[in-house]
N, C-alpha and C positions, 0 to 999 in steps of 0.2 A: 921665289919660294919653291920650295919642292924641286931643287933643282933645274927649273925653266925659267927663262925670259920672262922677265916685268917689262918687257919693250911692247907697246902695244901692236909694231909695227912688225914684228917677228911672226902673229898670230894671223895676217892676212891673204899671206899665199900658202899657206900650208894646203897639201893636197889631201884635205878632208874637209868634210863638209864643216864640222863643230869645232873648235879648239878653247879649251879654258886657261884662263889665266888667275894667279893669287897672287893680293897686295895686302897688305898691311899700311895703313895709313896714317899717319898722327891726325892729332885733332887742326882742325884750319887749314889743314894741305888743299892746296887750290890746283884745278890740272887746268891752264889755259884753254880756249876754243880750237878747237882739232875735229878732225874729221879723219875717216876709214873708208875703206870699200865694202866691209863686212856690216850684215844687222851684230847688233849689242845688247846683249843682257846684264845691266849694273846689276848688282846684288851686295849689301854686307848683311854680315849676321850680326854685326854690333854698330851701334853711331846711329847718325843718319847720314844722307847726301842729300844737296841740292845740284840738281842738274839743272843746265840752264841753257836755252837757245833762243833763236833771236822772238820764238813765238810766244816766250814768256819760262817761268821758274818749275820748276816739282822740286819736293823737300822727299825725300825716301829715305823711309825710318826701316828698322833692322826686319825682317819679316817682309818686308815687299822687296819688288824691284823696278829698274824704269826699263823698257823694250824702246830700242832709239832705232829707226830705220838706216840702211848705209846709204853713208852718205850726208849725215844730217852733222850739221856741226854745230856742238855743245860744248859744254866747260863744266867742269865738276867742283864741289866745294865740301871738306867733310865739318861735321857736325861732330866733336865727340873722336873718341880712336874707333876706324871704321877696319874692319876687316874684310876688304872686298874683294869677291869672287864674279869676275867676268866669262862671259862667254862669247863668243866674237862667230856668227854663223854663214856660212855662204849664202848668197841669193837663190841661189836654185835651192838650195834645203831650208826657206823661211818665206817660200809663193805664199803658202798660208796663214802669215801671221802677218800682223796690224802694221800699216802703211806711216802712220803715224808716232810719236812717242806718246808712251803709253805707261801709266803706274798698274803695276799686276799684282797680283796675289802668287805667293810660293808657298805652295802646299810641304806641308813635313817630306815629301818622299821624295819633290822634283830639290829638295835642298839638298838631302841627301846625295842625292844625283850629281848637282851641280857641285859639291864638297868635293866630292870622290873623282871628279872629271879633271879637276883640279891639279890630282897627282898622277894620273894617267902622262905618259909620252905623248908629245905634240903630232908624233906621228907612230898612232896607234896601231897594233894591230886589227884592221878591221873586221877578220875571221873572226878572233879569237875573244877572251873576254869582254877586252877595253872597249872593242865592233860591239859585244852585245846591248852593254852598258851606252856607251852615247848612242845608238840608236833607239835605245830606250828613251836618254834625257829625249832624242828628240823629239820624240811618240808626246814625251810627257809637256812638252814647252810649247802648251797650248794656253798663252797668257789670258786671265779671264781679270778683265779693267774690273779694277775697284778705287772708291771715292778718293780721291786725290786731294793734294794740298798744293794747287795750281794758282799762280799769279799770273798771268798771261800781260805780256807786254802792249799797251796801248798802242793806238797805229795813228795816234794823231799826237805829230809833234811836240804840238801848242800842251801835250798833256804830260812830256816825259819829265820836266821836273817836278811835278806835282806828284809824281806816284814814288821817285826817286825821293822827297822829303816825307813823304811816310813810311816806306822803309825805314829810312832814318831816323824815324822819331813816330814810334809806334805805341809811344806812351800816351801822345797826345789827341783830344778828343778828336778832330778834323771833320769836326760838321761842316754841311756843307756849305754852310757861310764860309768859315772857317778855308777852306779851302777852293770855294769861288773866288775869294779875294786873292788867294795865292795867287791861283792862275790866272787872273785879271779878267773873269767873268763873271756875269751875273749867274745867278742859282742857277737858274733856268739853262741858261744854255751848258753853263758845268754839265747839269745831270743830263744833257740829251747826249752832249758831245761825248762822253765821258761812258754811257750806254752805249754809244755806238763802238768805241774804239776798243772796249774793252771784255762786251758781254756781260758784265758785270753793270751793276749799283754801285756806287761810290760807296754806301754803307757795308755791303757784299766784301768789295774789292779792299775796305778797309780790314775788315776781321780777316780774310784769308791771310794779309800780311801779318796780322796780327798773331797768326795761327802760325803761319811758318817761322815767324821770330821766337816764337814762343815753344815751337817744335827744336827748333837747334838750340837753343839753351837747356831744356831738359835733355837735350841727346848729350851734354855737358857736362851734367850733372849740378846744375842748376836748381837748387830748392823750389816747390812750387811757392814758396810765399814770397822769391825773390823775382822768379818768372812774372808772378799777376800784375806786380808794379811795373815791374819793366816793358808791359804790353798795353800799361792806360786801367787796371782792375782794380779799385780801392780796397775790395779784400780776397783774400785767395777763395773766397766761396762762392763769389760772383766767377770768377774768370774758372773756377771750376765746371761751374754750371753750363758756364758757354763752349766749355771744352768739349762737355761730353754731347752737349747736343749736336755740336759739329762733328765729331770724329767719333760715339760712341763709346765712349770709354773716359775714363778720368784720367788727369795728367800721370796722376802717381804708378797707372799699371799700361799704361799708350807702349811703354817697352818691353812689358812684360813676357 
């Protein structure tokens, strides 16, 4: 777009600190697990993305972004038609920002920023406007973590089909009867094993999936009274209710 590279691989020796990149994404487009040299900042302004590594999921709905370290190797999945705007940062101009992946908050001006960086040359003037402007984005790309919709993958083997069938089937209640039996343990040691490997509560770990299932279908356009069913909620008031006490906001305006 904008006349530059959709190659992600074009943006990593470039002899400036920042470089951005725009894509345009259908809805379901998957980017295999891939890795760079450069930190990354996903960003769309529309859809959602799930990014995903081996440490577990984030679902990033239009208004955030995920901050992925270089180096770290993820896979992306879009939610909806995603219009995403990348920025791919040198090591030496990202010493201050977060070692980890991390969901951020994008302020009205650093979007702006991030738009406009967009259409700038790969190989900007740095005197001149283009210099002013991404040393600006970079002043402003001080990502400040906000509440996430994180699944983190279990580290105990004995668990990874059990979390992989509720994904799948996030309608269903999966008490932990219900899912001791799956994975061929007693309650007890489900819920110890299942805390340790996860950080999470099995009841915890079951709404966030539920949340993120239920996050990419409204990025869809997914009615919420067809969303409530499809995540286990007999009525859309109930699964309303628990929407907004997780994420603050009601399903109907979460894109807003």
């Amino acid at each position: 777009m904008y006349g530059k590279s959709e190659d992600r691989e074009d943006y990593q020796d470039v002899p400036r600190p920042l470089a951005a990149m725009a894509r345009d994404l259908p809805d379901g487009h998957h980017i295999p697990p891939h890795h760079h040299r450069r930190a990354q900042l996903i960003y769309g302004t529309t859809g959602a993305i799930t990014v995903t590594t081996a440490h577990g999921s984030w679902v990033v709905p239009a208004t955030r972004g995920a901050w992925l370290p270089g180096g770290l190797t993820h896979a992306m999945t879009c939610a909806g038609a995603v219009a995403m705007r990348t920025l791919y940062i040198a090591s030496d101009a990202a010493v201050n920002l977060p070692r980890e992946p991390t969901v951020v908050s994008v302020s009205p001006l650093l979007r702006e920023l991030i738009d406009e960086a967009t259409r700038i040359p790969v190989e900007y003037d740095r005197e001149g406007r283009d210099g002013v402007l991404m040393n600006l984005l970079l002043h402003e790309l001080a990502p400040h973590p906000v509440p996430a919709l994180h699944l983190p993958t279990p580290t105990d083997p004995h668990l990874d089909g059990l979390c992989a069938a509720i994904q799948e089937r996030p309608d269903e209640r999966w008490t932990t009867g219900q899912a001791a039996a799956y994975a061929h343990l007693s309650a007890r040691s489900l819920q110890r094993r299942f805390a340790a490997a996860t950080g999470m509560s099995l009841a915890r770990w079951v709404q966030q999936a539920r949340l993120i299932h239920a996050v990419t279908l409204l990025a869809r356009g997914v009615p919420v009274t067809t969303v409530s069913g499809a995540v286990g909620y007999a009525t859309p008031s109930a699964f309303t209710a628990m929407f907004r006490r997780a994420l603050g906001t009601r399903p109907t305006t979460y894109f807003a």
